[in-house]
C-alpha positions as CSV (number, residue, x, y, z in Angstrom):
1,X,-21.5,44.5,-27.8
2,X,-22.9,46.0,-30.8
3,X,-21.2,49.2,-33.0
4,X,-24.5,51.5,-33.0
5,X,-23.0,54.0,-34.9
6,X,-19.7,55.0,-37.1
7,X,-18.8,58.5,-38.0
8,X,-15.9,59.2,-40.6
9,X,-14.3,62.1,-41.6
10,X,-12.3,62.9,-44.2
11,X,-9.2,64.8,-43.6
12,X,-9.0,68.1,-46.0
13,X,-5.1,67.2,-46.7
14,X,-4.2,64.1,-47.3
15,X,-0.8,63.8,-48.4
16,X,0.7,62.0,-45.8
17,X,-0.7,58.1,-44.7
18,X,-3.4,59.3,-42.2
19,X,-6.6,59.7,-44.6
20,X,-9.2,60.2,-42.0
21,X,-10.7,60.4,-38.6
22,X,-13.8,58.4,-37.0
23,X,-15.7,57.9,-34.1
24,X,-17.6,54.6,-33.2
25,X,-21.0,54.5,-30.8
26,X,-20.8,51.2,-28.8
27,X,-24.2,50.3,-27.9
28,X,-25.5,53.7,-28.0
29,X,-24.1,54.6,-24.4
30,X,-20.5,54.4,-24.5
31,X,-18.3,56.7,-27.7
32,X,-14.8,55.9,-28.8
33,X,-13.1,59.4,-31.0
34,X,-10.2,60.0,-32.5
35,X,-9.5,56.4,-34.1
36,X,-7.5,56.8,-37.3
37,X,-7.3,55.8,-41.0
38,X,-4.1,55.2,-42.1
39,X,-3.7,54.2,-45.5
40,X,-0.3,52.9,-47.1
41,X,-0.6,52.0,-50.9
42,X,-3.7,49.2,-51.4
43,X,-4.0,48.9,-47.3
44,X,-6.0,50.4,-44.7
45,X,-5.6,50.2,-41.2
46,X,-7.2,51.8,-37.9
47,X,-5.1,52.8,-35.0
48,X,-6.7,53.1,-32.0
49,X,-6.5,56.7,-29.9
50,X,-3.3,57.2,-28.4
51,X,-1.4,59.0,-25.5
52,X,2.3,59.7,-25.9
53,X,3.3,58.5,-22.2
54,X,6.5,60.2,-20.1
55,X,8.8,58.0,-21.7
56,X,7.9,58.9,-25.1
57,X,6.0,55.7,-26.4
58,X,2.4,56.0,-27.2
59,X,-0.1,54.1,-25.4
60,X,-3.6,53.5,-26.7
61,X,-6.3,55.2,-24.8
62,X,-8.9,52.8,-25.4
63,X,-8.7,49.4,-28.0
64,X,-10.5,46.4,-28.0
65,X,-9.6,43.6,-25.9
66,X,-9.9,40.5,-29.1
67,X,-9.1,40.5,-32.6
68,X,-12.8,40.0,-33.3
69,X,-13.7,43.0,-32.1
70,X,-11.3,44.8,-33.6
71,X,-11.5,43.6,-37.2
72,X,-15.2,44.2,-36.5
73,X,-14.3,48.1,-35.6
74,X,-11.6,48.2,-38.7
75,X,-14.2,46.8,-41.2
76,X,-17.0,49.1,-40.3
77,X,-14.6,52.4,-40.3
78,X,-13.0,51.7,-43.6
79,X,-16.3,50.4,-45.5
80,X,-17.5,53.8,-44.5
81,X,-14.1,55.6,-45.0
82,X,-14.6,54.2,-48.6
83,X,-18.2,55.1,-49.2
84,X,-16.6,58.6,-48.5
85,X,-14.2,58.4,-50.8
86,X,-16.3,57.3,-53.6
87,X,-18.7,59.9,-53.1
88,X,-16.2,63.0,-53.2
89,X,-15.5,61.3,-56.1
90,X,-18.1,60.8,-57.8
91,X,-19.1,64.7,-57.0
92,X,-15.9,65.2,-58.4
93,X,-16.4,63.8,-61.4
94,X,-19.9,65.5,-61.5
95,X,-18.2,69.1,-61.3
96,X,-15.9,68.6,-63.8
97,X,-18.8,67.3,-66.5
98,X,-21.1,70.3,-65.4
99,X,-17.9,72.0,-66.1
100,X,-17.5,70.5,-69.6
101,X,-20.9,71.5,-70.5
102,X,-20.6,74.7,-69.9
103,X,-17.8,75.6,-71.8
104,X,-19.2,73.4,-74.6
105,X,-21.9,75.9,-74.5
106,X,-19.8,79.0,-74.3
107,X,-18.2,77.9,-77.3
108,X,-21.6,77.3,-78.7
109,X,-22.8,80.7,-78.3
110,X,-19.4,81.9,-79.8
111,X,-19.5,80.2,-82.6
């Protein structure tokens, strides 16, 4: 079984623990969506898609059947959740010099 494609998507607000949504490809035929980042402090985690069940507990809707497998999954989700991260940030940080320059120059020209 081979992960043939990972999707991640940052979540707009993210003020609570769950950081982001993905979707994994599984050998190009078969899709898993709505897996979950959850991140507490220096951790990340996945968690599986879910079903709250008649009693009230939540059962996952698909998971992997050995840890393998799903440390494979959690390590190909949040290396990519990451690469997300540090790219809004570094476009964040891009913004704010193009910023910068800009009003250095405004208070060029009023000088």
């Amino acid at each position: 079984m081979t992960i043939t494609n990972v999707r991640v998507k940052l979540l707009k607000k993210r003020d609570g623990k769950l950081k982001a949504v993905a979707s994994i490809v599984i050998d190009d035929v078969f899709v898993v969506h709505d897996i979950k980042v959850i991140e507490t402090g220096e951790d990340c985690f996945v968690v599986m898609p879910s079903r709250k069940g008649p009693d009230g507990e939540y059962r996952d809707v698909a998971h992997p059947l050995n840890s393998e497998v799903r440390e494979n999954i959690k390590n190909l989700i949040i290396t990519d959740y990451r690469k997300l991260l540090e790219a809004e940030e570094a476009a964040a940080a891009e913004g704010e010099a193009v910023e910068e320059a800009a009003v250095e120059k405004e208070e060029q020209v009023a000088e």
